[in-house]
N, CA, C and O atoms as CSV, one atom per row, in Angstrom:
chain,resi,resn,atom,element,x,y,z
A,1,UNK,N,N,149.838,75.855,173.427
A,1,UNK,CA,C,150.162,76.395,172.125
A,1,UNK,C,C,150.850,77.737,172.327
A,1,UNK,O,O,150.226,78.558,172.999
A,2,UNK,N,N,152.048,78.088,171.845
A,2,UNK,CA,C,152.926,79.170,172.250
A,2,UNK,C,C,152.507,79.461,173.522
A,2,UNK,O,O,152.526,78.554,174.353
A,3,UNK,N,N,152.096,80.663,173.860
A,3,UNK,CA,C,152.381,81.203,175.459
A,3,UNK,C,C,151.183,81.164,176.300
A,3,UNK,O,O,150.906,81.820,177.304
A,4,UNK,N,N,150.339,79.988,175.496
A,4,UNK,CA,C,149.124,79.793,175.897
A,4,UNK,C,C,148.830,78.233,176.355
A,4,UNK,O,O,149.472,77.299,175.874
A,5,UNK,N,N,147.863,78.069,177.267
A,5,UNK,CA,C,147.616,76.458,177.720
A,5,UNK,C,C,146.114,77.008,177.046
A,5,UNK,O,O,145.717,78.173,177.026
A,6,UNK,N,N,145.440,75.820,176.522
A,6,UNK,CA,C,143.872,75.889,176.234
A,6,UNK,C,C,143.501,74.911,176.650
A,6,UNK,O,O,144.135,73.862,176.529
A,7,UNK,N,N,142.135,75.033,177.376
A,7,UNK,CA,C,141.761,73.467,177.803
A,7,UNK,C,C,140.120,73.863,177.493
A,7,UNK,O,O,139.195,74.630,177.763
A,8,UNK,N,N,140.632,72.494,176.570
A,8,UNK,CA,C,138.743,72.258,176.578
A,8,UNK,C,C,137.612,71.437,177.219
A,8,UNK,O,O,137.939,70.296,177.546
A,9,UNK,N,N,136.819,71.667,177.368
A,9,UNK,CA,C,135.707,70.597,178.409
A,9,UNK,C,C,134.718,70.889,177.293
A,9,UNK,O,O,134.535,71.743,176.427
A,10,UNK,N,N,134.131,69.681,177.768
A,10,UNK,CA,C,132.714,69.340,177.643
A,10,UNK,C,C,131.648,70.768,177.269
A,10,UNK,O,O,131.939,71.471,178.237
A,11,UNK,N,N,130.707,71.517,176.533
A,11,UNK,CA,C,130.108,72.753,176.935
A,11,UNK,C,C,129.583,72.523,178.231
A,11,UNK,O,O,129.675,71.330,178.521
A,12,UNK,N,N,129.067,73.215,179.120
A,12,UNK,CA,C,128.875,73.306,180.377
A,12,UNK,C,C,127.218,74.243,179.890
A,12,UNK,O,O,127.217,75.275,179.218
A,13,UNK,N,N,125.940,73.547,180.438
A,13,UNK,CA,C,124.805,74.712,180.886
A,13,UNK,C,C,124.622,74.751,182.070
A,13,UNK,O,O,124.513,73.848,182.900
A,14,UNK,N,N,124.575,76.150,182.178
A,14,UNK,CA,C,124.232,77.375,183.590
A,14,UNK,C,C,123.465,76.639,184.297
A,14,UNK,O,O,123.647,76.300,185.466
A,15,UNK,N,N,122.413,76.323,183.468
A,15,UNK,CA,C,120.760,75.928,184.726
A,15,UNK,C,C,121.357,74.413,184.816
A,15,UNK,O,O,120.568,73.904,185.612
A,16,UNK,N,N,121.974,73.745,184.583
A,16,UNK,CA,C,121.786,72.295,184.863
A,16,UNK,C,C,123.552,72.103,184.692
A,16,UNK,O,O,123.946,71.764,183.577
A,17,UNK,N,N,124.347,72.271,185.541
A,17,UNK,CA,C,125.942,72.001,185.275
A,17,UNK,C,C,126.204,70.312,184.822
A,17,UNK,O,O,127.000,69.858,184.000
A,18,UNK,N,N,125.128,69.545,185.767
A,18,UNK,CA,C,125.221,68.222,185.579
A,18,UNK,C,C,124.754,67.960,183.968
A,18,UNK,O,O,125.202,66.901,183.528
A,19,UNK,N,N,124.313,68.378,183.458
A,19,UNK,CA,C,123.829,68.010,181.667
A,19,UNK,C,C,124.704,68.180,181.134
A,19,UNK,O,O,124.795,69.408,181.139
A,20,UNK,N,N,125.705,67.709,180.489
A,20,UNK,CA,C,127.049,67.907,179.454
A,20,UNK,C,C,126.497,66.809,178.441
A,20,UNK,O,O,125.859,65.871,178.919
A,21,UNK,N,N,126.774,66.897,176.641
A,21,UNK,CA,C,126.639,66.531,175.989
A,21,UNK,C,C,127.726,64.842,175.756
A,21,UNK,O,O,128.906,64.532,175.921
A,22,UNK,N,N,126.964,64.424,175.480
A,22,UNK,CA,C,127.369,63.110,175.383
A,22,UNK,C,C,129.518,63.214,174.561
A,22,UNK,O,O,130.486,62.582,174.983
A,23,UNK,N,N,129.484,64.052,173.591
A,23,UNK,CA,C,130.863,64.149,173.365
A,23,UNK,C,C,130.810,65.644,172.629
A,23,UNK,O,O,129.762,66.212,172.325
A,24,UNK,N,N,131.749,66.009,172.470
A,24,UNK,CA,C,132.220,67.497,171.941
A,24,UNK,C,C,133.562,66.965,171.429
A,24,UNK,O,O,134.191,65.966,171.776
A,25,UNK,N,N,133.869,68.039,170.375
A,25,UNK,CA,C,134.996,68.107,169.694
A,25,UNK,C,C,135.650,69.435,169.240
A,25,UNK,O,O,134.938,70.439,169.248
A,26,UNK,N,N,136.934,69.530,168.846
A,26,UNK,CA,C,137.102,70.479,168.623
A,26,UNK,C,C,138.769,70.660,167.739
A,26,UNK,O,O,139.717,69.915,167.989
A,27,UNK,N,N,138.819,71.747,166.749
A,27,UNK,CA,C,140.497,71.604,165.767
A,27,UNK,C,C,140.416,72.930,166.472
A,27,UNK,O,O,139.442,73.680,166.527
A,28,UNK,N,N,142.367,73.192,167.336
A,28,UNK,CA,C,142.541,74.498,167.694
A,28,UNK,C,C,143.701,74.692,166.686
A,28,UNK,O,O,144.329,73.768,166.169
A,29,UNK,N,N,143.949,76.299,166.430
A,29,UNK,CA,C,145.027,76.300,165.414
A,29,UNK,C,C,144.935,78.236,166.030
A,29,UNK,O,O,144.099,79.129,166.165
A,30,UNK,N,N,146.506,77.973,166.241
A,30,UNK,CA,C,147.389,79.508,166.473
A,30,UNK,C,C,147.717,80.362,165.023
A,30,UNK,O,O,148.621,80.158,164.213
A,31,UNK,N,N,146.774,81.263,165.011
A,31,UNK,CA,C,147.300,82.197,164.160
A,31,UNK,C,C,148.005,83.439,163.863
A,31,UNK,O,O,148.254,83.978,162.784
A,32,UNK,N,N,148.307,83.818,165.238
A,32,UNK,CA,C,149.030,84.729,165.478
A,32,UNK,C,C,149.485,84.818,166.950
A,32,UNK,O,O,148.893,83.953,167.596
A,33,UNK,N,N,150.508,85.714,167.888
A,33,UNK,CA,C,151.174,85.707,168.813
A,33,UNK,C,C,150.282,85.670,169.660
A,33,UNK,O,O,150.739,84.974,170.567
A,34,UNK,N,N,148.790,86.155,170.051
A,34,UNK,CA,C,147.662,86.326,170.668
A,34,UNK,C,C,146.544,85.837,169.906
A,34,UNK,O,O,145.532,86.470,170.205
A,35,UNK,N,N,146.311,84.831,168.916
A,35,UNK,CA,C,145.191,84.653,167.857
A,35,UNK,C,C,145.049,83.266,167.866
A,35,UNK,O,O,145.934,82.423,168.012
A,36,UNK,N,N,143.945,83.120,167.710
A,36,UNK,CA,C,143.415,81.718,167.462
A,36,UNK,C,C,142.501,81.261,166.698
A,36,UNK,O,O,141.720,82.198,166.531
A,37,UNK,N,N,142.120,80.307,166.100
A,37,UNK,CA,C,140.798,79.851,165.030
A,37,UNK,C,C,140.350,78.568,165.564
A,37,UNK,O,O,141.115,77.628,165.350
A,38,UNK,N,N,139.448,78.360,166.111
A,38,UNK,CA,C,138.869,77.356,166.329
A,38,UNK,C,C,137.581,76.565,165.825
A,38,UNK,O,O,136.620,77.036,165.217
A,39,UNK,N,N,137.704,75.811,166.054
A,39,UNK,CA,C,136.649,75.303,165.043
A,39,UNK,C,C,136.003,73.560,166.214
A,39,UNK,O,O,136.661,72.594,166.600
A,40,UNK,N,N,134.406,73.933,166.413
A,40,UNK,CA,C,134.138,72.746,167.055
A,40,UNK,C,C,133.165,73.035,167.411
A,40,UNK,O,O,132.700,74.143,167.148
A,41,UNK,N,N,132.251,71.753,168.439
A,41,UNK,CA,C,130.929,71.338,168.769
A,41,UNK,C,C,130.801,70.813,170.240
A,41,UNK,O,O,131.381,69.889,170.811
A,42,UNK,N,N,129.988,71.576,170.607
A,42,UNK,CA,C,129.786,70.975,172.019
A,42,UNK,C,C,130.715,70.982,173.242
A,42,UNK,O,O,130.695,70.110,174.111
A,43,UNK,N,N,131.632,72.179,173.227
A,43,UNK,CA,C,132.725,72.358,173.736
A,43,UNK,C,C,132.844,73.628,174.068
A,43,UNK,O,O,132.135,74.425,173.453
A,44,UNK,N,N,133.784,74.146,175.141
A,44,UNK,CA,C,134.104,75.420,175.341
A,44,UNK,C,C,135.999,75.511,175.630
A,44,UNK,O,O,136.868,74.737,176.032
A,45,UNK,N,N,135.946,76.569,175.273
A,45,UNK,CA,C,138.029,76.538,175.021
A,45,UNK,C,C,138.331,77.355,176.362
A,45,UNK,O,O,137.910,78.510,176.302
A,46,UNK,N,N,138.876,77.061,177.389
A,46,UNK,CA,C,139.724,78.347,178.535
A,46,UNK,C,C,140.525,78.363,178.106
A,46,UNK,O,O,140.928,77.374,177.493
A,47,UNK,N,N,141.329,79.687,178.197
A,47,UNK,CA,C,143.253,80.086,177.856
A,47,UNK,C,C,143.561,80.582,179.056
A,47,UNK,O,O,142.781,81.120,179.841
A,48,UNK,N,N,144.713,80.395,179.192
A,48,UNK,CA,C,145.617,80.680,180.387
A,48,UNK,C,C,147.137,80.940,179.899
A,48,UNK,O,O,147.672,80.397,178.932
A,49,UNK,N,N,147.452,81.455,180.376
A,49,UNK,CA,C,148.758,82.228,180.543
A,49,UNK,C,C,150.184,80.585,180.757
A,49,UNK,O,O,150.289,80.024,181.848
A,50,UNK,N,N,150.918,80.215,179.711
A,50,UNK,CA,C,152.052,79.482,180.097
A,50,UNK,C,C,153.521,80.135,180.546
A,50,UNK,O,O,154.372,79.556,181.221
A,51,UNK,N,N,153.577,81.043,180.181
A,51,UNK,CA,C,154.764,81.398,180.484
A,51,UNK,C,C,154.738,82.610,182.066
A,51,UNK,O,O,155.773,82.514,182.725
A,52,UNK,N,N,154.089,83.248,182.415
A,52,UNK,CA,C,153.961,84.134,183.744
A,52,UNK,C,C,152.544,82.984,184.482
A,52,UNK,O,O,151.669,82.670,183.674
A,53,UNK,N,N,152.442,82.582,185.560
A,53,UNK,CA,C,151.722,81.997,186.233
A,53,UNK,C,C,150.737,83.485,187.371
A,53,UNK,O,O,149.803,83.290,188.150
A,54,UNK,N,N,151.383,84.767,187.049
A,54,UNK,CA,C,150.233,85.650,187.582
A,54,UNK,C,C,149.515,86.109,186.605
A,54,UNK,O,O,148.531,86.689,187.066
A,55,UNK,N,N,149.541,86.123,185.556
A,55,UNK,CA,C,148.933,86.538,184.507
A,55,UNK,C,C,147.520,86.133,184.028
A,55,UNK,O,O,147.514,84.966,183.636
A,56,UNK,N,N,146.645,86.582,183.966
A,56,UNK,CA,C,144.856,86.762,183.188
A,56,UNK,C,C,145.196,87.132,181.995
A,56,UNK,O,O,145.885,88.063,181.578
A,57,UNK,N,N,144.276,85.766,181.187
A,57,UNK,CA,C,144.092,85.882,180.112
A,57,UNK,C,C,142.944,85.970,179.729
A,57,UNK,O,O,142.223,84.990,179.919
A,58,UNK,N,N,142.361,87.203,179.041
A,58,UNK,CA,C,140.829,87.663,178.835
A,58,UNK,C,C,140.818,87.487,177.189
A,58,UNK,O,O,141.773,87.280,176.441
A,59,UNK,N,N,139.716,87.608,176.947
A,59,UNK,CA,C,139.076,87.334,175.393
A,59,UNK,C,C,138.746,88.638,174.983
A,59,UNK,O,O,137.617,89.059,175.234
A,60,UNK,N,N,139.918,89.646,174.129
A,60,UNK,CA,C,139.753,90.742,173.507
A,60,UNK,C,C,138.325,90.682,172.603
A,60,UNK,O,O,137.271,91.097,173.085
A,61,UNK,N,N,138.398,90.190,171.412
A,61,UNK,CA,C,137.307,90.010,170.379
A,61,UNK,C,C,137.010,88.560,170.457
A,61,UNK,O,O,137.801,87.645,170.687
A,62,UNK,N,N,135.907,88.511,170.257
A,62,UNK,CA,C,135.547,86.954,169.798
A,62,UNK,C,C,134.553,87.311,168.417
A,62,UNK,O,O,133.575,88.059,168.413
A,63,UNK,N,N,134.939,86.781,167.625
A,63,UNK,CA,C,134.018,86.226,165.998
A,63,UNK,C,C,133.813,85.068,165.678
A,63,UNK,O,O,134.598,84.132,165.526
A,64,UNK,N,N,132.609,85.142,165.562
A,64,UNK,CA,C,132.120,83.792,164.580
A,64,UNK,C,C,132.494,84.027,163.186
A,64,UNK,O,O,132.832,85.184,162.935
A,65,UNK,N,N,132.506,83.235,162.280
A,65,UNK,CA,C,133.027,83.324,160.732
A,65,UNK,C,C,132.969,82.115,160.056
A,65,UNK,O,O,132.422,81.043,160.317
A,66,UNK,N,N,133.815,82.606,158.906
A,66,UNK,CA,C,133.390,80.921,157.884
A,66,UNK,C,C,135.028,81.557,156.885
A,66,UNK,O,O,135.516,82.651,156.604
A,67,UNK,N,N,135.231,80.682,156.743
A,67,UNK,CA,C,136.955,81.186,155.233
A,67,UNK,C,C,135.984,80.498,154.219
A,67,UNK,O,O,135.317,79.464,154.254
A,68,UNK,N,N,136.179,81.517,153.280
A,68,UNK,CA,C,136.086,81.486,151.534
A,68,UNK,C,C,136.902,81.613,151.140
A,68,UNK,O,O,137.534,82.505,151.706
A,69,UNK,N,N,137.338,81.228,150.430
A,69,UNK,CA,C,138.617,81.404,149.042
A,69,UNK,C,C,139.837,81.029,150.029
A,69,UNK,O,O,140.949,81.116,149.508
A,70,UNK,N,N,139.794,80.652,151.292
A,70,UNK,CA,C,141.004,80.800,152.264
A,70,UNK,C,C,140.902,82.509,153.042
A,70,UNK,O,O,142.001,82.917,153.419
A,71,UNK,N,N,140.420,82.898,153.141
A,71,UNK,CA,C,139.942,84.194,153.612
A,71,UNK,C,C,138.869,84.120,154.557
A,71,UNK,O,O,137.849,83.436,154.463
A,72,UNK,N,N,139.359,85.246,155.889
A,72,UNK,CA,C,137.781,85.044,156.651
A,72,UNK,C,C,137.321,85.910,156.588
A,72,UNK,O,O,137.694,87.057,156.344
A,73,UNK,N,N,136.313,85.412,156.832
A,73,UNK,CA,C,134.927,86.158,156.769
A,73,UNK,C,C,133.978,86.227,157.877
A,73,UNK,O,O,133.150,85.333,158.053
A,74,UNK,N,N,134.066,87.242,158.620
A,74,UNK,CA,C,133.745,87.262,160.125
A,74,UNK,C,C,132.099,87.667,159.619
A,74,UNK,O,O,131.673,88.093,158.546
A,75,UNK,N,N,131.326,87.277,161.079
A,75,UNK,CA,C,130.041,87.154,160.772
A,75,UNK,C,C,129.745,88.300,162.507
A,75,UNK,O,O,130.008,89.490,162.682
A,76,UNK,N,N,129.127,87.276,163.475
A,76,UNK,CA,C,128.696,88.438,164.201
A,76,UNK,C,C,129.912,88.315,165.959
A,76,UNK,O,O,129.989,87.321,166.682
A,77,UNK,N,N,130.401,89.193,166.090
A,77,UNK,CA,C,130.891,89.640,167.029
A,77,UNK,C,C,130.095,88.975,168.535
A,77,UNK,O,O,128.888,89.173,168.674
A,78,UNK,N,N,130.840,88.231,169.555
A,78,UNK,CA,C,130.334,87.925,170.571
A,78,UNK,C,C,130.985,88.412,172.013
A,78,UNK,O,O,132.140,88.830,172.094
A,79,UNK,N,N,130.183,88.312,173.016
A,79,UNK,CA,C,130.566,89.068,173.831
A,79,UNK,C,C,129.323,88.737,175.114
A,79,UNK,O,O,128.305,88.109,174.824
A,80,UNK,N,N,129.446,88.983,175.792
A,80,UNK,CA,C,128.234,88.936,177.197
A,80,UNK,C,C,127.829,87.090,177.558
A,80,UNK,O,O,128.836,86.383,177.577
A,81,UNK,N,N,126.852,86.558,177.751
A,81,UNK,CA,C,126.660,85.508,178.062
A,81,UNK,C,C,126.501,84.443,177.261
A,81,UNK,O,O,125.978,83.349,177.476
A,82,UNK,N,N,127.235,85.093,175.908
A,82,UNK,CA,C,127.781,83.987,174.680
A,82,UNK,C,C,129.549,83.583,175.400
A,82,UNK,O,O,130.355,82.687,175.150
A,83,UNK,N,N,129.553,84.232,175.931
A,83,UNK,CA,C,131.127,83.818,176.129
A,83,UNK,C,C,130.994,83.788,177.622
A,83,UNK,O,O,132.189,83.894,177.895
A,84,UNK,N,N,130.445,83.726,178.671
A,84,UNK,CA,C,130.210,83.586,179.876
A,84,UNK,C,C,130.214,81.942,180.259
A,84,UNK,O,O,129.388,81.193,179.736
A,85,UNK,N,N,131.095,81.514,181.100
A,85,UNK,CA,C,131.059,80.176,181.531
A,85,UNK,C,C,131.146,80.102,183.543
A,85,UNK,O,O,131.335,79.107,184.242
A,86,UNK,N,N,131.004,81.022,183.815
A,86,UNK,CA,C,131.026,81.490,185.145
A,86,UNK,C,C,130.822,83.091,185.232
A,86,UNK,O,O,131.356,83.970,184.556
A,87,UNK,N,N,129.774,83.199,186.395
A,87,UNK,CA,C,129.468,84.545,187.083
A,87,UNK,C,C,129.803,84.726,188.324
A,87,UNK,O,O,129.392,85.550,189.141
A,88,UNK,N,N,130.630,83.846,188.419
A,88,UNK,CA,C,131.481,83.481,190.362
A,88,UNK,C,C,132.536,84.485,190.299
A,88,UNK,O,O,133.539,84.030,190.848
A,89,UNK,N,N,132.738,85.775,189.811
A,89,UNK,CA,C,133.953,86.498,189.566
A,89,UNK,C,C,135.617,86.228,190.812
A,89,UNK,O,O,136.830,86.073,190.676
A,90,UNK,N,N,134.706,86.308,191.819
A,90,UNK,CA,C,135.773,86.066,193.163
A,90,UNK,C,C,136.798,84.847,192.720
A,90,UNK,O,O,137.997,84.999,192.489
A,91,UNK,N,N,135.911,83.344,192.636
A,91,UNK,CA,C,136.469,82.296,192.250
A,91,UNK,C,C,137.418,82.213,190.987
A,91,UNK,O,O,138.513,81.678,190.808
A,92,UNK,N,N,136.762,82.785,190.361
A,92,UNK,CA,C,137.516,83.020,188.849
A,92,UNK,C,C,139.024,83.670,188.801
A,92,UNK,O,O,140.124,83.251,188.440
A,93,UNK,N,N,138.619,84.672,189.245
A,93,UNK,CA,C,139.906,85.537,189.659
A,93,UNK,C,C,140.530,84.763,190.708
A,93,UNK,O,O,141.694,84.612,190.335
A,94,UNK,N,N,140.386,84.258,191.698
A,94,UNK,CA,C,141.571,83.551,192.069
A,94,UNK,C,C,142.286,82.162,191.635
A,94,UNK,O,O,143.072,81.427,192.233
A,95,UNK,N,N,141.776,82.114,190.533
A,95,UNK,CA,C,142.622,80.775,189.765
A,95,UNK,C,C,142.617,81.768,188.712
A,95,UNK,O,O,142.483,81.016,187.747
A,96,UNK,N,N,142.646,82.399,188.450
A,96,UNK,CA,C,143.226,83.358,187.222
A,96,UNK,C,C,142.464,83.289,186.422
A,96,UNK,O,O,142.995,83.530,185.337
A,97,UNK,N,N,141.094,83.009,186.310
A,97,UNK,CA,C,140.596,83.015,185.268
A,97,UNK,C,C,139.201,84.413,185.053
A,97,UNK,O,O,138.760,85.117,185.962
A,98,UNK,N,N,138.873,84.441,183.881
A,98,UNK,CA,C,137.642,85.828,183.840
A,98,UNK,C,C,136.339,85.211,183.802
A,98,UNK,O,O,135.382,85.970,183.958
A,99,UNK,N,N,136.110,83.968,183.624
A,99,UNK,CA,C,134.922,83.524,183.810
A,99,UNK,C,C,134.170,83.387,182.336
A,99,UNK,O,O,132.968,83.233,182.115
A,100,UNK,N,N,135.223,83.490,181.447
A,100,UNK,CA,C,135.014,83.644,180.011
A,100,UNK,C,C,135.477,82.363,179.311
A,100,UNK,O,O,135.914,81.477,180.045
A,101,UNK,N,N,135.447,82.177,178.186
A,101,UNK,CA,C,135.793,80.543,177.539
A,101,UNK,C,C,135.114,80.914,175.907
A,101,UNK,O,O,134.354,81.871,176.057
A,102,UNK,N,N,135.136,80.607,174.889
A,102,UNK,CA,C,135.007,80.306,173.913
A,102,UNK,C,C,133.904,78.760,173.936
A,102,UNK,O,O,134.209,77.609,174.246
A,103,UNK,N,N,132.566,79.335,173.474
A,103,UNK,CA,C,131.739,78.564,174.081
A,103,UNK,C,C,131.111,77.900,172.468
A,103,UNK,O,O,130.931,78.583,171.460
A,104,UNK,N,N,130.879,76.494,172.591
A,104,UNK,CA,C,130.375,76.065,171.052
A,104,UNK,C,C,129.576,75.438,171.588
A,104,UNK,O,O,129.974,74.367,172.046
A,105,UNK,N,N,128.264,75.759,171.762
A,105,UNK,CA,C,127.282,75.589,172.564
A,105,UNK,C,C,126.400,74.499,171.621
A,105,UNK,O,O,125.370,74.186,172.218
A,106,UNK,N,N,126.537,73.802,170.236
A,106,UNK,CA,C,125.792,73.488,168.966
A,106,UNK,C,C,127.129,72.275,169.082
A,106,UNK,O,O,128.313,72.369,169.407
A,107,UNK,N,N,126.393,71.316,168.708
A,107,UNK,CA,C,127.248,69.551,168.089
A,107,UNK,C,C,127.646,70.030,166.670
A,107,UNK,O,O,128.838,69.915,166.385
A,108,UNK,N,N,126.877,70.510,165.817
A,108,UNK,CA,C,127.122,70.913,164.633
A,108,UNK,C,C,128.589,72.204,164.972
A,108,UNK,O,O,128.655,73.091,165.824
A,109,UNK,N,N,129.710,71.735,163.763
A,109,UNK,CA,C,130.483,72.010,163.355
A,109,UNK,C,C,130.589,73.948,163.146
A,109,UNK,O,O,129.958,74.537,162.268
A,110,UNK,N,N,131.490,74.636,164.133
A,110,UNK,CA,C,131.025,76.127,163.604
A,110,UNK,C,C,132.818,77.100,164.206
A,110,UNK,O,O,133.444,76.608,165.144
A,111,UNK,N,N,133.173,77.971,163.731
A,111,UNK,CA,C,134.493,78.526,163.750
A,111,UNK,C,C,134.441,79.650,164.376
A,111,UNK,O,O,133.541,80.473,164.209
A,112,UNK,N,N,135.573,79.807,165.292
A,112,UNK,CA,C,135.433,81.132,165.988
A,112,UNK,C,C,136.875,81.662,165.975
A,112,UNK,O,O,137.843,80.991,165.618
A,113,UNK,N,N,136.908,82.604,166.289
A,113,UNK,CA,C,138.430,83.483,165.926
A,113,UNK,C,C,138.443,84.414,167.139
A,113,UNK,O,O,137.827,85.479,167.197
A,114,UNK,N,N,139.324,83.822,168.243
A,114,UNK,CA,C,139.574,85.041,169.079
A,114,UNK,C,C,141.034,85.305,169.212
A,114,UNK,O,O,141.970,84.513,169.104
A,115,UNK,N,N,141.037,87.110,169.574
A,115,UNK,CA,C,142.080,87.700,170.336
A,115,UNK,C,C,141.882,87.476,171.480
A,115,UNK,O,O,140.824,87.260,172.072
A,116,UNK,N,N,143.233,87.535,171.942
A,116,UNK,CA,C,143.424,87.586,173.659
A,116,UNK,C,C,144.341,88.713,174.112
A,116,UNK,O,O,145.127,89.387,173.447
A,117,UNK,N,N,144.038,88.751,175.440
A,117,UNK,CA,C,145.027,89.645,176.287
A,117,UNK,C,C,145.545,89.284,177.338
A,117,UNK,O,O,145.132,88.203,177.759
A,118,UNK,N,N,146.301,89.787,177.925
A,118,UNK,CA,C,146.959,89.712,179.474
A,118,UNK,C,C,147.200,90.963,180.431
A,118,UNK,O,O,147.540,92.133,180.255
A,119,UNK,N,N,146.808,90.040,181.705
A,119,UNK,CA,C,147.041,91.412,182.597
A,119,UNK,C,C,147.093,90.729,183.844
A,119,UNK,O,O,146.491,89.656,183.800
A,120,UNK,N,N,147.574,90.976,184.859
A,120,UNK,CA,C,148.123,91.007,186.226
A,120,UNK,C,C,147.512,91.701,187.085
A,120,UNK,O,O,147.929,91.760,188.241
Protein backbone atom coordinates (compact mmCIF):
# COMPACT_ATOMS: atom_id res chain seq x y z
CA UNK A 1 0.00 0.00 0.00
CA UNK A 2 1.85 3.25 -1.18
CA UNK A 3 5.45 3.07 0.14
CA UNK A 4 4.59 0.41 2.37
CA UNK A 5 4.46 -3.67 2.12
CA UNK A 6 2.18 -4.96 5.23
CA UNK A 7 2.10 -8.47 5.94
CA UNK A 8 -0.09 -10.08 8.10
CA UNK A 9 0.21 -13.51 9.98
CA UNK A 10 -1.59 -15.37 12.08
CA UNK A 11 -1.24 -13.48 15.98
CA UNK A 12 1.79 -15.19 17.23
CA UNK A 13 2.06 -16.04 21.47
CA UNK A 14 5.48 -15.50 23.12
CA UNK A 15 5.18 -18.61 25.50
CA UNK A 16 3.93 -21.06 22.92
CA UNK A 17 4.97 -19.75 19.08
CA UNK A 18 3.46 -23.13 17.98
CA UNK A 19 -0.34 -22.02 19.23
CA UNK A 20 -1.71 -19.70 16.40
CA UNK A 21 -5.44 -19.30 16.23
CA UNK A 22 -7.31 -21.36 14.03
CA UNK A 23 -7.96 -18.14 11.47
CA UNK A 24 -7.50 -14.30 11.85
CA UNK A 25 -8.67 -11.60 9.73
CA UNK A 26 -8.18 -8.38 8.98
CA UNK A 27 -9.55 -4.74 6.57
CA UNK A 28 -6.20 -2.55 6.03
CA UNK A 29 -6.94 0.96 4.72
CA UNK A 30 -4.16 3.94 4.06
CA UNK A 31 -5.05 7.08 5.45
CA UNK A 32 -2.46 9.14 5.04
CA UNK A 33 1.32 9.21 3.48
CA UNK A 34 2.54 7.35 6.83
CA UNK A 35 -1.14 6.35 8.34
CA UNK A 36 -3.10 3.52 8.58
CA UNK A 37 -6.56 2.13 10.12
CA UNK A 38 -6.87 -1.22 10.64
CA UNK A 39 -9.33 -3.13 11.71
CA UNK A 40 -9.15 -7.12 12.70
CA UNK A 41 -8.88 -10.36 14.85
CA UNK A 42 -6.40 -12.66 15.60
CA UNK A 43 -3.71 -11.17 13.58
CA UNK A 44 -0.71 -8.98 13.71
CA UNK A 45 0.26 -6.33 10.75
CA UNK A 46 4.46 -5.88 9.97
CA UNK A 47 5.30 -2.74 7.65
CA UNK A 48 8.25 -2.49 5.75
CA UNK A 49 9.66 -0.05 3.67
CA UNK A 50 8.72 -0.60 -0.50
CA UNK A 51 10.42 1.84 -2.04
CA UNK A 52 14.32 2.08 -0.17
CA UNK A 53 15.15 -1.69 0.76
CA UNK A 54 17.63 -0.12 3.72
CA UNK A 55 15.06 1.48 5.37
CA UNK A 56 13.20 0.58 9.13
CA UNK A 57 9.96 1.04 9.50
CA UNK A 58 8.98 1.66 13.26
CA UNK A 59 5.47 2.30 14.77
CA UNK A 60 5.42 6.12 15.79
CA UNK A 61 1.87 6.02 17.72
CA UNK A 62 -0.30 3.19 17.90
CA UNK A 63 -4.26 3.79 19.03
CA UNK A 64 -6.93 1.78 19.65
CA UNK A 65 -10.35 3.62 18.74
CA UNK A 66 -13.82 3.26 17.40
CA UNK A 67 -15.35 6.21 14.44
CA UNK A 68 -18.64 7.83 15.46
CA UNK A 69 -20.38 10.00 13.26
CA UNK A 70 -17.35 9.01 10.76
CA UNK A 71 -14.89 10.55 13.22
CA UNK A 72 -12.27 8.87 15.44
CA UNK A 73 -12.24 8.49 18.48
CA UNK A 74 -9.03 7.26 19.93
CA UNK A 75 -9.23 5.32 23.15
CA UNK A 76 -5.92 4.13 24.83
CA UNK A 77 -2.48 4.64 23.35
CA UNK A 78 -0.21 1.40 22.95
CA UNK A 79 3.19 0.84 23.17
CA UNK A 80 5.65 -1.83 25.07
CA UNK A 81 4.62 -5.56 24.87
CA UNK A 82 1.20 -4.67 23.28
CA UNK A 83 3.05 -4.09 20.19
CA UNK A 84 6.07 -6.43 20.78
CA UNK A 85 6.21 -9.50 18.41
CA UNK A 86 9.96 -10.21 18.93
CA UNK A 87 12.68 -9.41 21.66
CA UNK A 88 15.50 -10.95 19.28
CA UNK A 89 16.58 -7.20 18.50
CA UNK A 90 19.92 -8.48 16.57
CA UNK A 91 17.61 -10.68 14.25
CA UNK A 92 15.14 -8.07 13.76
CA UNK A 93 17.40 -5.50 12.77
CA UNK A 94 18.99 -7.49 10.30
CA UNK A 95 15.96 -8.11 8.17
CA UNK A 96 14.96 -4.65 8.89
CA UNK A 97 12.58 -5.09 11.13
CA UNK A 98 11.97 -3.46 15.09
CA UNK A 99 10.42 -6.37 16.45
CA UNK A 100 7.14 -4.44 16.54
CA UNK A 101 3.78 -5.35 14.50
CA UNK A 102 0.33 -4.14 15.20
CA UNK A 103 -0.91 -6.94 17.29
CA UNK A 104 -4.93 -8.01 17.45
CA UNK A 105 -4.40 -10.38 19.93
CA UNK A 106 -8.77 -10.93 20.40
CA UNK A 107 -10.96 -12.96 17.32
CA UNK A 108 -13.44 -10.32 18.17
CA UNK A 109 -13.44 -7.46 15.72
CA UNK A 110 -11.33 -4.16 17.13
CA UNK A 111 -9.49 -0.92 15.15
CA UNK A 112 -6.20 0.43 15.44
CA UNK A 113 -4.66 3.54 13.86
CA UNK A 114 -0.99 3.73 13.46
CA UNK A 115 1.76 6.24 12.42
CA UNK A 116 4.89 5.14 11.08
CA UNK A 117 8.41 6.16 10.52
CA UNK A 118 11.62 5.50 8.74
CA UNK A 119 15.12 5.38 9.35
CA UNK A 120 18.35 3.79 8.09
Amino acid sequence: MGDYILTPALVTNRRDPSDLPAQGYAVMMQTGPDEFVVLGGSIQVTFASRTNADETVGLATVEEGVYQSGQWVPGRTLNGDAIMISYDMETQAASKQTGTALRFNAPEASILRVKLYRFE
